[in-house]
N, C-alpha and C positions, 0 to 999 in steps of 0.2 A: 703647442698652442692650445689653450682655454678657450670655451665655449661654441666649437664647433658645431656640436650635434643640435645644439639646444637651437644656435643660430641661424643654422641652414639646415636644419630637418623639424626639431619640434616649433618652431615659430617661423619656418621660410617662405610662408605667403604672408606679406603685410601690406595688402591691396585693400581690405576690407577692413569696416571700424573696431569689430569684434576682434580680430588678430592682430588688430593695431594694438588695441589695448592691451591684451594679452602680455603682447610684448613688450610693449612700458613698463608692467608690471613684473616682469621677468626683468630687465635694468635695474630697476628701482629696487630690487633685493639684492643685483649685486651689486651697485653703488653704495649701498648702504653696510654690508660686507667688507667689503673697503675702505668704510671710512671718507667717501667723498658727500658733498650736499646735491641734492637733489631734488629738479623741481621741473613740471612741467609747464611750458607757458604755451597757451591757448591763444588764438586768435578765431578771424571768421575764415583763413584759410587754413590754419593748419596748428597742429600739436608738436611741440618740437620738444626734447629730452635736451634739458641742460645740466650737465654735471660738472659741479664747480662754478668758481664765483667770476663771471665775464671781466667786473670791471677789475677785479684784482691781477689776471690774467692779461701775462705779456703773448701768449702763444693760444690761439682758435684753432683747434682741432676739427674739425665738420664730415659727417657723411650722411647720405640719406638714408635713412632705414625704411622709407616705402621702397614696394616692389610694383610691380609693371603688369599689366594685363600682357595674355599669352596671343601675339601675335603670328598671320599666315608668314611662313619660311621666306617667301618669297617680298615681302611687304620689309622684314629685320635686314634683308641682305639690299635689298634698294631702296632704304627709307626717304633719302634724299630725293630720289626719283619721282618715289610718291607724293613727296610734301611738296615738292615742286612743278611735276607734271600730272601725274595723276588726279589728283581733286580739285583743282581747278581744271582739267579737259571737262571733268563730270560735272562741275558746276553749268560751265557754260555751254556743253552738249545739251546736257540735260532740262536747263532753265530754259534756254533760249530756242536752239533748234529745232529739239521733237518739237514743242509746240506749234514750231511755224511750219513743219509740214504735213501736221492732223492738219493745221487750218487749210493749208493748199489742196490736202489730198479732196478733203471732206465737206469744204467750207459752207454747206447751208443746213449742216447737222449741227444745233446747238447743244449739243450733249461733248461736242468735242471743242465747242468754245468755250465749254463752263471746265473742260482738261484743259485749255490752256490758258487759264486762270489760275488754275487749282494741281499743274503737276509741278510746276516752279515751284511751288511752296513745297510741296512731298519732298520734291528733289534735294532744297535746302535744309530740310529736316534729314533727309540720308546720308546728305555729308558733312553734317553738325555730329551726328549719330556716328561717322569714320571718324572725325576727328577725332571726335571723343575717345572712340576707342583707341587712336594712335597715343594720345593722350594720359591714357591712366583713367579717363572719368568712369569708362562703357566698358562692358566687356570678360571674359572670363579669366578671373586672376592665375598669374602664369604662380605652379607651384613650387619649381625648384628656382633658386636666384642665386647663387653660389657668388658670380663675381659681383652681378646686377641686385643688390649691394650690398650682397653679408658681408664680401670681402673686405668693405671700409668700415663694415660696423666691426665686424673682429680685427680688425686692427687700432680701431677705439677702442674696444673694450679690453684688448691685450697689452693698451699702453695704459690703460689706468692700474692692472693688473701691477704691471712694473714700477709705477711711480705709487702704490699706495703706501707703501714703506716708507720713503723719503720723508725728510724734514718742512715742514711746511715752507722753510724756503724754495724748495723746489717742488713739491707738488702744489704749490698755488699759482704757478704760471703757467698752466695748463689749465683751458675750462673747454671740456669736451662737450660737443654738440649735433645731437643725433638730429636731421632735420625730417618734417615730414612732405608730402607731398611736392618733392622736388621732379616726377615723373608729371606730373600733371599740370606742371608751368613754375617749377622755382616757387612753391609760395613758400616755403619751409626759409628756406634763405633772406629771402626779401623781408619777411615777417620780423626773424630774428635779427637784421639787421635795421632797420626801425624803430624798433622797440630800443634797440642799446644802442642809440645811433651818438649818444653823448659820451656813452664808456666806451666805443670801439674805436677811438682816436690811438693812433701811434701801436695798434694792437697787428700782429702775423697772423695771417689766417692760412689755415694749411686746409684743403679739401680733398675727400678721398672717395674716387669715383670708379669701380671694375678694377680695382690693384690686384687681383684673385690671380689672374691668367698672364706670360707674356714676359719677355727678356728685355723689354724696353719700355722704359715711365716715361712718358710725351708730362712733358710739366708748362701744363698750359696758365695761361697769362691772357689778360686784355693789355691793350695802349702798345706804344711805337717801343719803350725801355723794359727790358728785364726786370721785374719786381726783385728787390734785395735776395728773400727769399729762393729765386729762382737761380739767383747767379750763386748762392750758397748751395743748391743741393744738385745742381750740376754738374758738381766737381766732386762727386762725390759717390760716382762708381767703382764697381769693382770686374773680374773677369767675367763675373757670368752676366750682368744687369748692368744696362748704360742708362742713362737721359739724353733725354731731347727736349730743349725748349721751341714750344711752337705757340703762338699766338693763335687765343683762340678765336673758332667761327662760329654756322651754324649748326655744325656736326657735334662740337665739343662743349656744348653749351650745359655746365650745369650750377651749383649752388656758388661756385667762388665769382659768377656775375653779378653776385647780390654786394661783392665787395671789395671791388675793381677797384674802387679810388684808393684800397689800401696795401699793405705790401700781401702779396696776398698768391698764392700756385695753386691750380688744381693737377694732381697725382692720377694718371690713369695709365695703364699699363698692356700695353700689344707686343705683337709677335715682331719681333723687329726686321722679320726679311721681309714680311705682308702685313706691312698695318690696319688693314681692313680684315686679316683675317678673324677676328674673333669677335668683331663686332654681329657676326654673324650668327653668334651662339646665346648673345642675350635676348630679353624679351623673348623667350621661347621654349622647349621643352631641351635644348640643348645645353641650358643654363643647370649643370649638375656638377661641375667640379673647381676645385682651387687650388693653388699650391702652396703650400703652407710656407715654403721658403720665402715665397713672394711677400708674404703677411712679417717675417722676420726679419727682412731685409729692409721694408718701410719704416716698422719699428728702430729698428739698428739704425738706419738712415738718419730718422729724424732726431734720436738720442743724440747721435752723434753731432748734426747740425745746429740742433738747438738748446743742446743743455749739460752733454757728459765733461766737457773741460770747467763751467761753472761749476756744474754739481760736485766736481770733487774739490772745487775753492771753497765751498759753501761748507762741504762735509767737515772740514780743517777749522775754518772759523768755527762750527758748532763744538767741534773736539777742544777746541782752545778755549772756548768760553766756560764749556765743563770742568775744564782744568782750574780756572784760574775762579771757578765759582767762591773756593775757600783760601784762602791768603793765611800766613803763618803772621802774628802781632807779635810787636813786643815784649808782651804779658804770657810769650809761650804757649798761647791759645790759639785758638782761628778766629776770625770775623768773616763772617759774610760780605761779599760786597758782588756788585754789579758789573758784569765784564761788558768789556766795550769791544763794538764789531771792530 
């Protein structure tokens, strides 16, 4: 496997603008080493790395290359908890209650009726300030990210690796796409699906989310039907690695909701006797290893699902077209002519 070190040690915080950039610019030399087109598209939310040409492109490759501020242990192992009960109890402890019993306790000190005017507001700024940081906005960027999301970007960057050789018949139906800011609310996704919302008709999107760690790929899905996609790479285990399709929620929420209406899986990969077990290790200091089988086995996966039976039809047509570039005349010479697919 390619680009380890650089991925997850010399560029594996990319929370900040300056390591963001960094690291575009590390892409951007080796997409261009490859042989791929490369270009950044800008928005007011986000910077996204597109490599390859969208609309020519039957197959959307996607993973987020932001990384996550470094969350308390206990906040990554009960997030749900948190987003659910925690910051709303403190909202409305905090806004509402203290205040109404400074006034009971205290009521003809106006120094405590100008607090409870004025701690609602502090209050609301404290937990704009949590969010944030649950978020991605706030906070101190977590420094190793191994699954949380080198693992989808080196599995980007290891299939373009594979396909930079092929025939432009086949490496043009792949347009990979690094998104950013998908920790801080999907804008990385929503952005790039907007923007090409004319070329992304009848287009696969495949997304790749924590594939680093884990014996089992949950290949999440929106709506009540299996996406094409999903009933194709379900069948498509082997001894050591299964799938599981599961619909996704608010737990599994990331870039493949920006393109629900299309055929379209996101890839994340758990322990398969405790599927919460490793959700425990991102967002945090515990985020420091991957398995590199795990990255070759996506790759092999998707090769297989989406293109190695063509790619060798295609290879045959381009052999046969070289063949037949020079024809034997009449006149005991060659002539040129133009082979037909």
């Amino acid at each position: 496997m390619e680009f380890e070190n650089e991925v997850c040690e010399l560029y594996g915080e990319r929370m900040h603008k300056k390591s963001k950039k960094k690291f575009r610019g590390f892409v951007k030399g080796v997409a261009g080493c490859m042989g791929y087109d490369f270009k950044i598209e800008k928005s007011l939310t986000a910077k996204n790395i597109v490599i390859g040409n969208p609309e020519k492109a039957d197959y959307i490759i996607t993973a987020h290359y932001d990384t996550p501020p470094r969350l308390p242990k206990f906040f990554v192992k009960h997030m749900l908890l948190y987003c659910l009960i925690a910051l709303p109890a403190i909202m409305l402890g905090l806004n509402y209650l203290l205040p109404e019993i400074l006034l009971a306790v205290s009521a003809p000190l106006k120094v405590f009726e100008v607090l409870s005017y004025a701690l609602p507001v502090a209050n609301l700024g404290i937990c704009a300030g949590l969010l944030g940081h649950v978020f991605g906005m706030l906070g101190n960027a977590n420094k190793k990210n191994y699954n949380d999301n080198s693992s989808g970007v080196l599995t980007i960057l290891n299939m373009m690796e594979k396909y930079k050789d092929e025939p432009a018949e086949i490496k043009d139906r792949f347009c990979f796409v690094l998104t950013d800011n998908e920790e801080k609310g999907l804008f990385g996704g929503f952005s790039f699906a907007k923007r090409h919302k004319k070329e992304l008709k009848n287009k696969t999107f495949v997304n790749l989310d924590c594939v680093g760690k884990g014996d089992q790929f949950n290949l999440y899905y929106f709506g009540k039907n299996e996406p094409n996609i999903v009933k194709e790479l379900k069948v498509k285990e082997n001894g050591k690695y299964s799938f599981k399709p599961v619909r996704s929620g608010l737990m599994s929420m990331s870039d493949h909701l920006a393109f629900k209406k299309h055929d379209h899986v996101c890839l994340l990969s758990v322990d398969k006797k405790n599927n919460k077990s490793l959700y425990s290790q991102i967002h945090s200091v515990n985020d420091t290893s991957l398995d590199r089988e795990n990255i070759d086995f996506v790759i092999k996966t998707l090769d297989d699902a989406l293109i190695s039976g063509e790619s060798a039809r295609i290879k045959e047509k381009i052999k046969d077209k070289k063949i037949l570039q020079f024809l034997p005349t009449n006149y005991g010479g060659t002539e040129e002519k133009e082979a037909t697919m």
